[in-house]
N, C-alpha and C positions, 0 to 999 in steps of 0.2 A: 412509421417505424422509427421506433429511435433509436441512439447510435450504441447505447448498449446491446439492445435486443440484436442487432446486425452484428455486433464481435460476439456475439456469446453464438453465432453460428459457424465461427470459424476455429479448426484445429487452435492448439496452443501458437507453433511456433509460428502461424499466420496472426494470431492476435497480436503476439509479443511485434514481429516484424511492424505491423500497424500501428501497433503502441510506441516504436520507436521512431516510426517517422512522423508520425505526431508531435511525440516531445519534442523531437529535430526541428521542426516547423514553428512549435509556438514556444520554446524556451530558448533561452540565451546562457547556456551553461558555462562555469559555474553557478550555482544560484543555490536558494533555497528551495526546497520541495513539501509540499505537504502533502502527506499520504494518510489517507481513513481507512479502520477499519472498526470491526465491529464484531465483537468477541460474547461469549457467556459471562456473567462474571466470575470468572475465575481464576485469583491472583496468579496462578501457577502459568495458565495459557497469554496474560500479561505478561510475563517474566519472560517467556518464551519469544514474543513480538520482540520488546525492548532489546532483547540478547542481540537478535538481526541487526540492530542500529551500535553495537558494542563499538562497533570504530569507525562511526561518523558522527560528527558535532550534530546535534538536535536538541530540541523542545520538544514535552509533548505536553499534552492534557487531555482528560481521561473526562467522562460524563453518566455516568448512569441511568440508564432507562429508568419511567417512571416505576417498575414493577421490580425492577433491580435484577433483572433476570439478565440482563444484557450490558455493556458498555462499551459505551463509543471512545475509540482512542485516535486522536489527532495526533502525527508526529511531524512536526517542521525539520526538515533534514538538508542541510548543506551538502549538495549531491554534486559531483563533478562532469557528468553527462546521464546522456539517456541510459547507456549502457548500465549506472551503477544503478538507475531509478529501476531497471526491468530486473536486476538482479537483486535487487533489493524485498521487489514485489516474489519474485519467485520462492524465497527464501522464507517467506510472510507463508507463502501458498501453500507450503512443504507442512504447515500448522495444522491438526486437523478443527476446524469449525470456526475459524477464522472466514469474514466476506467481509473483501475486499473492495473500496469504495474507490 
C-alpha cells in the first residue's frame, strides 16, 4: 500500500495532523514549497487557484494535457511553515474539481 492510499483512509483533520508532521519533519521552514495540482482547463478555476497564492511570493507554471482537457499547475510558494502549507492546501480544496498533488 502506498502512502497515499493509507491518507485517503483517514478523516480530514487526521490527514491535515499527518500532513503537518510530515512537513515538520522533512522541511526546514521558511523555504519554498511547491504545490501540484491539476485542474480542467478552465481559465476561470485557474484564476480561482492563483487568487489563494494573492499574498505569498510564488512561481508558477502551467502544462496542458495532450488532449487539452486538463492542466497541470505547479506553484513554487515561499511558505513560512507547515501551518501556511495546510492552509494554503485547504483553501485550494474549497475549489470544486481541483486534485490535489
Amino acid at each position: 500500500m502506498n502512502i497515499i492510499e493509507n491518507e485517503g483512509n483517514k478523516n480530514p483533520e487526521e490527514f491535515y495532523a499527518s500532513l503537518k508532521e510530515k512537513l515538520d519533519h522533512t522541511h526546514n521552514f521558511p523555504e519554498d514549497y511547491l504545490f501540484k495540482f491539476i485542474v480542467i482547463s478552465d481559465e476561470s478555476k485557474h484564476t480561482e487557484i492563483f487568487r489563494v497564492f494573492d499574498d505569498v511570493k510564488f512561481t508558477l507554471s502551467t502544462r496542458d494535457s495532450s488532449n487539452g482537457k486538463y492542466t497541470s499547475i505547479s506553484i513554487n510558494a515561499f511558505v513560512m511553515d507547515s501551518d501556511q502549507v495546510i492552509s494554503l492546501y485547504k483553501e485550494v480544496g474549497k475549489i470544486e474539481g481541483v486534485m490535489m498533488l
